[in-house]
N, C-alpha and C positions, 0 to 999 in steps of 0.2 A: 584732395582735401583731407586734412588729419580728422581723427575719428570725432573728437569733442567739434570742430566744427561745423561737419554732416549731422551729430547729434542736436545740436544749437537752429541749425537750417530747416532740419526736420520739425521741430517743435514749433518753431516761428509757421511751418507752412500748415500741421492740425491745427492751430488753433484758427485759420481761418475756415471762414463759412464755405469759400470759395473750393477750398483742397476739401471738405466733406465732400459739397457737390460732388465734383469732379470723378472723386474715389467711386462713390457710388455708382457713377454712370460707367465707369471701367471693371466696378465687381459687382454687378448686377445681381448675380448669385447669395453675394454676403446681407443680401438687404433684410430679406427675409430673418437671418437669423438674428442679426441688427434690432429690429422689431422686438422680437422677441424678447431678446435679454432684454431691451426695454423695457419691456412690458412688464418683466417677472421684477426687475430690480425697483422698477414703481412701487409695484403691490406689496416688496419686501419693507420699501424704505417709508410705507406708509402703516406697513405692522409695527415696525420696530422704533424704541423710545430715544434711541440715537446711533450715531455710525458706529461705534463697535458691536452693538446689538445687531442692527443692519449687516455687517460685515458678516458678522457672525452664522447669520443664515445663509448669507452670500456662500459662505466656508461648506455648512449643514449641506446644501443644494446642489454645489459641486462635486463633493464627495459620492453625493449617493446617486449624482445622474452621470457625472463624469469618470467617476473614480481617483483616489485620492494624488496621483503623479500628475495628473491636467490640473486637478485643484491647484495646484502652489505652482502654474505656467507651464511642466514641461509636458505636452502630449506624448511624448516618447520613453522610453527606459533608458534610451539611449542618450536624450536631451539632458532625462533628471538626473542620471547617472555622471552627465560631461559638465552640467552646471554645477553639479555639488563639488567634483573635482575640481574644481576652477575656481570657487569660494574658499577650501579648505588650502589649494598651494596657496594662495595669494595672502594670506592668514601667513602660514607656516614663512611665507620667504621675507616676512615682515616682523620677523624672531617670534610668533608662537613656540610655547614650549610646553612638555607633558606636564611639568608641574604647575602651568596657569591653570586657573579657573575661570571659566570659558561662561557667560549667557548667552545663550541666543535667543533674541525676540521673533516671536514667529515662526520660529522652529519648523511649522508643518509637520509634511513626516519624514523629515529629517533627510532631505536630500544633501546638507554640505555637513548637518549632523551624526553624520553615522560617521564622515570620518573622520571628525572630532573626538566623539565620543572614542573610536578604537587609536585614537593618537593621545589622547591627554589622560591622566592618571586615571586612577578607579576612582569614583567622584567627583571630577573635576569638572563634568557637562551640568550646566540647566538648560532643559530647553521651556519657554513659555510661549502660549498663543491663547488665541479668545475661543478657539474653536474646539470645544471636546473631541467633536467628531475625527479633524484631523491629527490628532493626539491617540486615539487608538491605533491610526493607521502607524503614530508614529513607535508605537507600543509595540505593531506587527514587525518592524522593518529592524526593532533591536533585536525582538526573535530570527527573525530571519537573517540576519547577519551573524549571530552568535554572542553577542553584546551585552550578554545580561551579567555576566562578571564584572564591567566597570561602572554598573552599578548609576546610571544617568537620572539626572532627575526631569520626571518630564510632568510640568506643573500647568492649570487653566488659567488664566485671569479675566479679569474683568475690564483692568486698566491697565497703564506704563507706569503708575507709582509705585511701582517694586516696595510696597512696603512691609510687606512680609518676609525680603531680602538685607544681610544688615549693611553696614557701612563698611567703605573701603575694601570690598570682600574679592571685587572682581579684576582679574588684571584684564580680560579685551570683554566688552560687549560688542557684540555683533548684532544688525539687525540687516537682511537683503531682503528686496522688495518690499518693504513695509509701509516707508513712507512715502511710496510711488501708489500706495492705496490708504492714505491716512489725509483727511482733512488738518488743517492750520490747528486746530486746537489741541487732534491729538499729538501731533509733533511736539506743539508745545507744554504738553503735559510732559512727554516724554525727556524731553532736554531740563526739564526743570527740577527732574528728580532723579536722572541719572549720574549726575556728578554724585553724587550721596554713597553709589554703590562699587564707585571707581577707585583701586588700590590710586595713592599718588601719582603714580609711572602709569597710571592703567590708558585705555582708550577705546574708543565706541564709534564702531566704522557702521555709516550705512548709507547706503546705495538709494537715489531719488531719481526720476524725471525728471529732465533739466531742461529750461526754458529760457530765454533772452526776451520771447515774448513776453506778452498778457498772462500771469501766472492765470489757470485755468484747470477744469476738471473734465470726464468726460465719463458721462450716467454717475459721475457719484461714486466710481470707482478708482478712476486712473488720475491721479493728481497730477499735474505739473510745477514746478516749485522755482522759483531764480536762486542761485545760488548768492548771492548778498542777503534775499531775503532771509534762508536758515542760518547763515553766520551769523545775520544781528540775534537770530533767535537764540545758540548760544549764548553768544556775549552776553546777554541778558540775563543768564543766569548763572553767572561766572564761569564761563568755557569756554574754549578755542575750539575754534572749527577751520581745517582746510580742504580745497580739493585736492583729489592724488592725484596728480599726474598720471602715474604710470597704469590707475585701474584706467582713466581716462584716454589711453595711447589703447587699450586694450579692446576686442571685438564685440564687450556685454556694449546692450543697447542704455544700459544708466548709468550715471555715473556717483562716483563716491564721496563724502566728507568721510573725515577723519577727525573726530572731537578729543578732548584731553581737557583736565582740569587748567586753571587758567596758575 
């Protein structure tokens, strides 16, 4: 079965009641920790005034119980190490060049960011996220690579209105895992202000959960999205969106749009 259909089948079988069940009684083990995060991401999403605040802490808590390479998914050095390398070729063989200027939403600590930043001019990186905390880690990981020559900028926000960013400035936004952790609104924030900051040629790849089912979330972190849904989302605000193919033939478990001014 080709990879986007396994992903399609997959999604159709979490969102029943039934494949929980089932999981649960096969990883007996994971129930316990199951609870837990429940429990914590309750008590967060009951302190906090809305999901990027919420996320926010989510970002705060894994940092400093996890450490900042589990925060942004990879448990390993070697996962965060082979995922960034695998966001940055797939960029590059899609004509990236030193002299674009590059945002990446989410940045983290810069796991596809570093080799961004040591591939594209001295100032050609923004990286932004909601989370301070992982924005120091990302501060660590420019020292620690040697990086402080190209001069990156690594900014907090609050929101995806980039409007501290000016117009037409950017040739690619990138955003991975973002909106496989973003509720419908902030999507749609984000699609309604990003043409604003896209050179004419430019374009803004990002990576979602993909669903055939019942679009769906899971605690409030893991979204599931159908892919007609985010294209009308574009369209709406005068943008093309498709899926790639080719990240889709490929072995990440989400898949991508590719947006462009219309």
């Amino acid at each position: 079965m080709p990879t986007g259909e396994r992903l399609r089948a997959m999604s159709r079988r979490r969102s029943s009641l039934t494949f929980k069940l089932r999981y649960a009684v096969r990883h007996p083990e994971r129930i316990r920790g199951h609870l837990r995060r429940a429990a914590r991401d309750a008590w967060l999403r009951a302190s906090s005034r809305d999901h990027v605040a919420y996320y926010r802490a989510v970002m705060q808590h894994d940092v400093a119980h996890r450490a900042a390479n589990a925060a942004v998914g990879s448990p390993s050095e070697e996962q965060w190490l082979r995922f960034g390398r695998f966001q940055f070729r797939y960029l590059r063989q899609h004509g990236l060049l030193p002299r674009h200027r590059v945002l990446e939403i989410g940045c983290g600590n810069l796991r596809a960011g570093w080799h961004l930043i040591d591939y594209l001019d001295a100032g050609n990186y923004y990286g932004i996220d909601i989370s301070p905390d992982i924005l120091f880690a990302a501060q660590q990981t420019v020292a620690d690579r040697g990086l402080q020559d190209k001069l990156p900028h690594l900014t907090p926000v609050r929101d995806l209105r980039f409007a501290f960013l000016p117009d037409g400035y950017f040739d690619v936004v990138h955003a991975h895992s973002v909106f496989s952790h973003s509720p419908a609104e902030v999507v749609e924030e984000c699609l309604a202000h990003v043409g604003r900051i896209l050179t004419p040629d430019g374009f803004f790849d990002f990576t979602f959960n993909r669903t055939e089912a019942a679009e769906h979330h899971v605690l409030h972190e893991d979204f599931y999205y159908r892919t007609e849904t985010l294209v009308a989302a574009a369209e709406r605000h005068g943008l093309t969106a498709r899926l790639m193919e080719d990240w889709e033939q490929s072995s990440h478990r989400q898949s991508k749009l590719r947006v462009t001014r219309s």
